[in-house]
C-alpha positions in Angstrom: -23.0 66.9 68.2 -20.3 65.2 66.2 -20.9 62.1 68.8 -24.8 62.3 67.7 -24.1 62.3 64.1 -21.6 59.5 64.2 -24.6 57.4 65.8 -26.8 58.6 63.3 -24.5 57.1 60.7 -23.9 54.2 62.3 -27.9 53.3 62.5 -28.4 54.4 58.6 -25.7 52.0 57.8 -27.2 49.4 59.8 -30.4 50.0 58.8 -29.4 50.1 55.3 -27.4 46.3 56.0 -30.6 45.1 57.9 -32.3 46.0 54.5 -30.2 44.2 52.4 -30.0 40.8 54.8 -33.9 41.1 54.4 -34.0 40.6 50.9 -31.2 38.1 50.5 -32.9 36.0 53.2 -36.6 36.4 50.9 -34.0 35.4 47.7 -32.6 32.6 49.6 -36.0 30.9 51.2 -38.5 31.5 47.9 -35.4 29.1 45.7 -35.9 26.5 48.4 -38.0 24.3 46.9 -36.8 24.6 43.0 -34.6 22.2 41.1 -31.1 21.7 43.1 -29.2 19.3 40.9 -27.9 17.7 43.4 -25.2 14.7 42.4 -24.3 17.1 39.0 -20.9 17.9 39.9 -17.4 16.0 41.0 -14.4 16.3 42.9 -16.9 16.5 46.2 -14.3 16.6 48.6 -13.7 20.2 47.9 -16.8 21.1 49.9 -15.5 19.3 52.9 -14.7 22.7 55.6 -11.2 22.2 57.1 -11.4 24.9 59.7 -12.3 23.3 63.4 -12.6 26.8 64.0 -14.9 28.0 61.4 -16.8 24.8 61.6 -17.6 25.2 65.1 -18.8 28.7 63.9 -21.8 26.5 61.4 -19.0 27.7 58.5 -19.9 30.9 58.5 -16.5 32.1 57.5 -16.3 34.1 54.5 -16.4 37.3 56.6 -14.2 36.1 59.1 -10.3 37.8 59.3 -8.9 34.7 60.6 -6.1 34.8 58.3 -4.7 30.9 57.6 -8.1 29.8 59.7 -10.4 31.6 57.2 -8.6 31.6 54.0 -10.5 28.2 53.0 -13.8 30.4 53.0 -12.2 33.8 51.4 -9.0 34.4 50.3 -8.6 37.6 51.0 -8.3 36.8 54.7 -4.7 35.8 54.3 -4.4 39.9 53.5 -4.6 39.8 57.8 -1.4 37.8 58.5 1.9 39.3 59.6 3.8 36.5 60.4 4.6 33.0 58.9 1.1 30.9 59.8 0.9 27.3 59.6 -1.9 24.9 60.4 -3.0 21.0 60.5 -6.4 20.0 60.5 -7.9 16.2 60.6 -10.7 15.5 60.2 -12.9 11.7 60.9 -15.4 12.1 58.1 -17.8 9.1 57.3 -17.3 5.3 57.1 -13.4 6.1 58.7 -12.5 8.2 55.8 -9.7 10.9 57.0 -9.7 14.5 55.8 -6.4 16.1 56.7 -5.3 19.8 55.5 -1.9 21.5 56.1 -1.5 25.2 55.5 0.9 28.1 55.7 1.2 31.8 55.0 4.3 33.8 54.2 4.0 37.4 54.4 6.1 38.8 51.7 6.5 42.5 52.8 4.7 45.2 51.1 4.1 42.6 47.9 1.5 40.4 50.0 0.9 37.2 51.2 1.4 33.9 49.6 0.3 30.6 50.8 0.6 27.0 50.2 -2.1 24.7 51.1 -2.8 20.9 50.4 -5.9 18.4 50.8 -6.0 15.1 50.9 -9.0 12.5 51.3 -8.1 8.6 51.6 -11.0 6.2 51.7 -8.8 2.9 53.0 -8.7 -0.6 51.3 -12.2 -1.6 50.3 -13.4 -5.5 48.8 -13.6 -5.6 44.8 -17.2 -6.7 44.9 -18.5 -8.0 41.7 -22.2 -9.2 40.2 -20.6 -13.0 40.0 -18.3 -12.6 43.1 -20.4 -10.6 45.5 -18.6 -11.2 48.6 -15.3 -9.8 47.0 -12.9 -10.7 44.3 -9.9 -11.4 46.6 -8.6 -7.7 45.2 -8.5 -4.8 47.7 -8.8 -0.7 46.1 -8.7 2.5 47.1 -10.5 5.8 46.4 -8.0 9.0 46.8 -8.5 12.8 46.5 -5.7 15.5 46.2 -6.0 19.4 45.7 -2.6 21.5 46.1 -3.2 25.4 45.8 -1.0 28.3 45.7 -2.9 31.3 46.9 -2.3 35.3 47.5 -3.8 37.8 49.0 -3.0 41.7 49.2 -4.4 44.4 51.3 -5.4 47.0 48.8 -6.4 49.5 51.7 -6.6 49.6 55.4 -9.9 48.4 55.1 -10.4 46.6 52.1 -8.0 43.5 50.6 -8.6 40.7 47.6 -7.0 37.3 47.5 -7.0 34.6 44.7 -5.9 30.7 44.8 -5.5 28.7 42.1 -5.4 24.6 42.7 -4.2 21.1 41.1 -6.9 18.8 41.8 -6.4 15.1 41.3 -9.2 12.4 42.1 -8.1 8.6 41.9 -10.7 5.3 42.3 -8.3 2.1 42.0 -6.4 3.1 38.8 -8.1 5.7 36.9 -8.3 9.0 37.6 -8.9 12.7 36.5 -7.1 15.9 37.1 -7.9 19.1 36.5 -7.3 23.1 38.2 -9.5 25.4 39.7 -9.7 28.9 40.5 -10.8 30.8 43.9 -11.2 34.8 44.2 -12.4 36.6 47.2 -12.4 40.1 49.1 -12.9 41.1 52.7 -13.8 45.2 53.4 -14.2 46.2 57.2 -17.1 49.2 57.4 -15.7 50.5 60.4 -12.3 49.6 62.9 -12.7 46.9 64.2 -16.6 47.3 63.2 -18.6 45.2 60.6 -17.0 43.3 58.2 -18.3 42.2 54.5 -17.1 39.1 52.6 -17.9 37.7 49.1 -15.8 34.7 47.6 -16.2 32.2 44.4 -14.5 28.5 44.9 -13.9 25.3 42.8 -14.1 27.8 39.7 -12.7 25.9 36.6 -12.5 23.1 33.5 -14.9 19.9 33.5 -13.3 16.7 34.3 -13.5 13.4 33.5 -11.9 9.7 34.7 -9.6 8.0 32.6 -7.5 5.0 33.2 -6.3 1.3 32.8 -9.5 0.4 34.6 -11.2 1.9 31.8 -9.4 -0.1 29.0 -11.0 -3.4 28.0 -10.2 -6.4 25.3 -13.6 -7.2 22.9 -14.0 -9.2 19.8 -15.7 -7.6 17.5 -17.4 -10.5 15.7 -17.8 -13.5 18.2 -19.5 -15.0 15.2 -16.6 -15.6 13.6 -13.9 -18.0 13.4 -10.4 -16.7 13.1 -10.8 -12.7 13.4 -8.5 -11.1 16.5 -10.5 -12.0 19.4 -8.5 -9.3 22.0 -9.2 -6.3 20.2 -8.3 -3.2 22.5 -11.3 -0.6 23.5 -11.5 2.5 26.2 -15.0 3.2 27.9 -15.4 6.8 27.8 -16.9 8.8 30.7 -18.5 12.2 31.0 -17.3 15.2 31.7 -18.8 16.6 34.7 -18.4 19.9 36.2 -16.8 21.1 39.6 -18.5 22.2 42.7 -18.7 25.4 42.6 -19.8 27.7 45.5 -20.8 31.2 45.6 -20.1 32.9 49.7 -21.0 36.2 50.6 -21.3 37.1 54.4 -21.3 39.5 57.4 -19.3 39.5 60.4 -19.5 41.8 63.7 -17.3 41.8 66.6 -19.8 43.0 69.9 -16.8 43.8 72.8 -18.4 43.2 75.7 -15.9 43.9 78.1 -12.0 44.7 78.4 -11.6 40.7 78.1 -13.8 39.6 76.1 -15.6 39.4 72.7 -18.1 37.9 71.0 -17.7 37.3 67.2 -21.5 37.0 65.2 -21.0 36.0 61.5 -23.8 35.1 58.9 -23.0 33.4 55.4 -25.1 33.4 52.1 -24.3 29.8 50.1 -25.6 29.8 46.2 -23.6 26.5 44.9 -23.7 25.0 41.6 -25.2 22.1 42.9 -27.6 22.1 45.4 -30.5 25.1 46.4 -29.2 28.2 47.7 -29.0 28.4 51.7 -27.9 30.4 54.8 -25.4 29.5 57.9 -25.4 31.5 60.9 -22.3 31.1 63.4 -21.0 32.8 66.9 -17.7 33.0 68.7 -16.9 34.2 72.6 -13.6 34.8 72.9 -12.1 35.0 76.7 -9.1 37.3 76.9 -7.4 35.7 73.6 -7.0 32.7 75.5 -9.9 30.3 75.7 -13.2 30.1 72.7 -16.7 29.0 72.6 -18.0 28.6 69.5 -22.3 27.4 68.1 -23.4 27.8 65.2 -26.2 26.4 62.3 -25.6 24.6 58.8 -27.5 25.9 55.5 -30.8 27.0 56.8 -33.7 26.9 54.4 -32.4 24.0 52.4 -35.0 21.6 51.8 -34.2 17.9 52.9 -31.0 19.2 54.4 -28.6 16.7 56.9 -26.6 18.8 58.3 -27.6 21.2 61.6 -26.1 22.2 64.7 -22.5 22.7 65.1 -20.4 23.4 68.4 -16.9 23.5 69.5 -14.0 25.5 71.0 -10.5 26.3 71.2 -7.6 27.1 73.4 -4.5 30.1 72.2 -1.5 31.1 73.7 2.1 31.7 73.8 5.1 29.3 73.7 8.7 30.8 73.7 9.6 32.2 70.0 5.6 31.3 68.8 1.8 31.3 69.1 -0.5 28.3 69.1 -4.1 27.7 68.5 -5.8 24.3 69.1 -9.4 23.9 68.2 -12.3 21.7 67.9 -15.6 20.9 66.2 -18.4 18.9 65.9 -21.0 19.0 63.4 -24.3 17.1 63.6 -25.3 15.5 60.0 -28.6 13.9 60.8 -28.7 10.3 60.4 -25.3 9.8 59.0 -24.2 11.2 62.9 -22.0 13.8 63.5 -18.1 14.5 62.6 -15.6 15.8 64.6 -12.4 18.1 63.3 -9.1 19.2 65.1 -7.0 21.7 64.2 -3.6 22.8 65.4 -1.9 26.4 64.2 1.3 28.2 65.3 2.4 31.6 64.2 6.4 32.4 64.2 
């Protein structure tokens, strides 16, 4: 009897879950078509995944208790780590601009986890192209994009824990530049043991920002009409302030064991962004006896005029000695800009 009402639990909670996908999913397509301010915000480089894991998975992550892997997507997956966790990621991103992120928990005893993580986009040397010179100035410049956080997480129960990260984020084209800090909050509750897991997370919270810089700074005479005046008056061009990319995540994850060595990971993720139409990302992992990964997944279903699609990739874990390492790939397709590719290499101590 106690077995037959412990189903009967399990398949109202479902039930009540499937209910609730439902009408996010009607929330998420009727939007589709509305107004999706794309281009509004800047610092875009803080929507570029890091993950090879989670990418693979069509970034479906926020659900995910992937610890250093997942903490991107929710930070309140750190709250899983018990060890120090460090990772690398690269990534080749358009017109050979590099992505690379570095990463690392410290479990600090019964007060949490604290991590450290750093971003960094480089375009390369471009031409200085002008409207008289238009096949380059002889001058070379750069475009250059930097976020350092400090983030913690804390398990609050067995079942439920909360995380926060708060970043430095500096964006540089030639020699101007803005800076400015953002703030990221998530939490992670498991239903069951090893059951279904919710996630909800809010990213790139924080100020407006806005370039400044000696490419900004200019001479002008103020009366070319006139013989004599100060001719190299100094002036500033002022730009506009323009918001971050924010990104609201909420998600589900389930873990199917299908046999003694192996398990299959489904994950879906809701995506309501500041800048763009809300969409929805579905992702799948099959794990074979915690050594070797297969990993699908789709990009932001239901957005209208989207790029991005199909995702795919895997991974390889084991043990070394004193440590753990995990080595993963993805690739993403992106439509007619082609598709990216993303490593990632972690070790546990």
């Amino acid at each position: 009897m106690r077995t037959l009402g412990k189903l009967a639990m399990d398949f109202r909670t479902l039930g009540a879950l499937a209910s609730t996908a439902l009408g996010a999913l009607a929330l998420l397509v009727s939007p589709a078509h509305a107004q999706t301010k794309v281009g509004t915000t800047m610092a875009q480089f803080l929507k570029i995944e890091p993950s090879a894991r989670i990418i693979a998975m069509g970034n479906a992550g926020v659900s995910l208790p992937g610890g250093i892997d997942a903490a991107w997507y929710n930070p309140a997956a750190l709250a899983s780590e018990e060890a120090i966790t460090v990772l690398f990621s690269h990534g080749e991103w358009f017109a050979d601009i590099g992505h690379d992120y570095v990463a690392g928990a410290f479990p600090m005893g019964r007060w949490g986890i604290s991590s450290l993580t750093v971003t960094s986009l480089r375009s390369g040397d471009m031409d200085v192209r002008t409207v008289t010179q238009p096949l380059g100035t002889g001058e070379r410049f750069s475009v250059a994009s930097l976020a350092v956080g400090l983030g913690y997480a804390l398990p609050i129960t067995d079942r439920f824990s909360a995380g926060g990260r708060i970043s430095y984020v500096q964006e540089t084209i030639w020699n101007s530049a803005f800076q400015t800090v953002t703030f990221d909050f998530g939490t992670l509750y498991s239903v069951s043991d090893r059951g279904l897991r919710l996630g909800a997370s809010l990213t790139n919270f924080g100020t407006q920002g806005r370039y400044d810089g000696r490419d900004l700074h200019f001479l002008y005479d103020n009366d070319p009409d006139i013989n004599g005046d100060n001719s190299s008056l100094p002036g500033e061009r002022f730009t506009d302030a323009f918001s971050l990319p924010v990104m609201f995540r909420v998600g589900v994850g389930y873990p199917v064991r299908l046999s003694q060595a192996s398990i299959l990971t489904l994950a879906a993720d809701a995506f309501h962004p500041s800048d763009n139409a809300e969409s929805m990302s579905l992702g799948a992992e099959y794990e074979f006896r915690d050594f070797v990964a297969l990993r699908a997944g789709y990009q932001n279903l239901f957005l209208v005029d989207s790029e991005v699609g199909v995702t795919a990739g895997g991974g390889l874990h084991g043990d070394l000695s004193e440590y753990t390492y995990r080595i993963d790939y993805a690739w993403a397709d992106h439509g007619r800009l082609g598709g990216t590719h993303r490593f990632s290499l972690g070790f546990e101590f």
